[in-house]
N, C-alpha and C positions, 0 to 999 in steps of 0.2 A: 227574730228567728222563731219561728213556728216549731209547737213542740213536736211535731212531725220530721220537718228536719235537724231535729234535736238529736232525735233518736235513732236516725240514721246514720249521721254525722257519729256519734258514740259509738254507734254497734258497728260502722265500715275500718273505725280509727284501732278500734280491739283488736277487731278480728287479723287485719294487716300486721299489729303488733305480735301478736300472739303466733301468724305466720312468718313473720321476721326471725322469730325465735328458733323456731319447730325447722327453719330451713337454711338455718348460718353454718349447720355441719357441712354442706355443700358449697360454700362460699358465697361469695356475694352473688352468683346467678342462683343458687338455690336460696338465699334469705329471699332473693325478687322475687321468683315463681313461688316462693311460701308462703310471702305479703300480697299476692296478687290473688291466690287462688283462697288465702284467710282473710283478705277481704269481699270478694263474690260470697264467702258462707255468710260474713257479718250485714253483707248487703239481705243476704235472704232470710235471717233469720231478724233482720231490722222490719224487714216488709211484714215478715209475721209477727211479731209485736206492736207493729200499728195497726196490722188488722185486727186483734185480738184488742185493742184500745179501742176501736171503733166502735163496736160492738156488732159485728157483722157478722 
């Protein structure tokens, strides 16, 4: 495993957590739409820490 998808992998798995949390006041459809839409940030803020590795 490439540390590229190291770091995606970690930043998609947080951010899903982290929206699991932020969205279990709404039950189990708001912890989903919480972990769905804190993973889309952890996706984009993964692609920006790979490109900022790059040196691009």
């Amino acid at each position: 495993m490439s540390l590229r998808s190291l770091i995606l992998l970690v930043a998609i798995s947080i951010g899903g957590a982290i929206g699991w949390r932020c969205g279990s006041f709404g039950g189990i459809m708001g912890s989903y739409l919480g972990s769905v839409l804190g993973s889309a940030i952890g996706l984009y803020l993964g692609r920006k820490i790979q490109h900022n590795l790059d040196g691009d």
